[in-house]
Wavefront OBJ file of the C-alpha trace (Angstrom):
o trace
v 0.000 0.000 0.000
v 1.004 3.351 -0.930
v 1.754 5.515 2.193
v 2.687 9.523 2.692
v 6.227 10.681 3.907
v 4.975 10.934 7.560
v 3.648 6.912 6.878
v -0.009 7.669 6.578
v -1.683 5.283 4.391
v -3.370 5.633 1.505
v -5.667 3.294 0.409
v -7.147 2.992 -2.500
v -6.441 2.896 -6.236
v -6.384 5.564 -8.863
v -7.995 4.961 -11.914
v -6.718 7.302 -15.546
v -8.826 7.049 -18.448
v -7.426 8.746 -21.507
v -9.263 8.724 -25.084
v -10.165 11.095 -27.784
v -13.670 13.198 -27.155
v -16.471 11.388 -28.242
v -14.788 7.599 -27.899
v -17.088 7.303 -24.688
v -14.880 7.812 -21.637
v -17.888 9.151 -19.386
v -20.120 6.653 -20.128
v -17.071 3.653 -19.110
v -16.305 5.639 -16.027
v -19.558 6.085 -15.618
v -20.588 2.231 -15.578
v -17.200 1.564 -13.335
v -18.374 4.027 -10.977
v -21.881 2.255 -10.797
v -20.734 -0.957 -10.406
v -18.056 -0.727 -7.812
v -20.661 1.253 -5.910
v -23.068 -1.527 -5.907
v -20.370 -4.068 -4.584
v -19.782 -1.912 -1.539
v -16.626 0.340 -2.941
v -16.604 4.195 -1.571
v -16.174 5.602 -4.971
v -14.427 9.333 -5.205
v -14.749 10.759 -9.003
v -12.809 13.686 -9.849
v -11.991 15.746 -12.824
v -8.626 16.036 -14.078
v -8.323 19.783 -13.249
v -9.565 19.603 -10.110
v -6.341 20.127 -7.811
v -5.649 24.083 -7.660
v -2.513 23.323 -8.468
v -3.068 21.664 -11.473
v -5.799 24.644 -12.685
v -2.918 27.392 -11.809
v -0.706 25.353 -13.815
v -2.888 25.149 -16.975
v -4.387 28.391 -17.322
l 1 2 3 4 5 6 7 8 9 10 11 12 13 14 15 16 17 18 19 20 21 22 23 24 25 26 27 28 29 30 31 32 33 34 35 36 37 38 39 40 41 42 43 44 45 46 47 48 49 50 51 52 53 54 55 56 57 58 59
């Protein structure tokens, strides 16, 4: 398991989808999100410019 410098955990698994627009992306992430919900799985989406940093960094 993946941990932070101090040796806090971090549980989990990060998921990347990449695709061009339109090759239906949304609707797979969409389905994933729906089904790992319905076996019991806390399920955190997020966009890819979410983090401030990242959004400073991309404007």
């Amino acid at each position: 398991m993946a941990s932070l410098p101090d040796g806090t955990p971090l549980p989990g698994k990060l998921f990347i989808v990449e695709g061009i627009d339109g090759s239906g992306k949304s609707t797979q992430l969409d389905l994933l999100r729906k089904w790992l919900t319905n076996e019991g799985y806390v399920v955190v989406f997020t966009e890819w410019n979410s983090s401030p940093i990242v959004r400073k960094t991309t404007k």
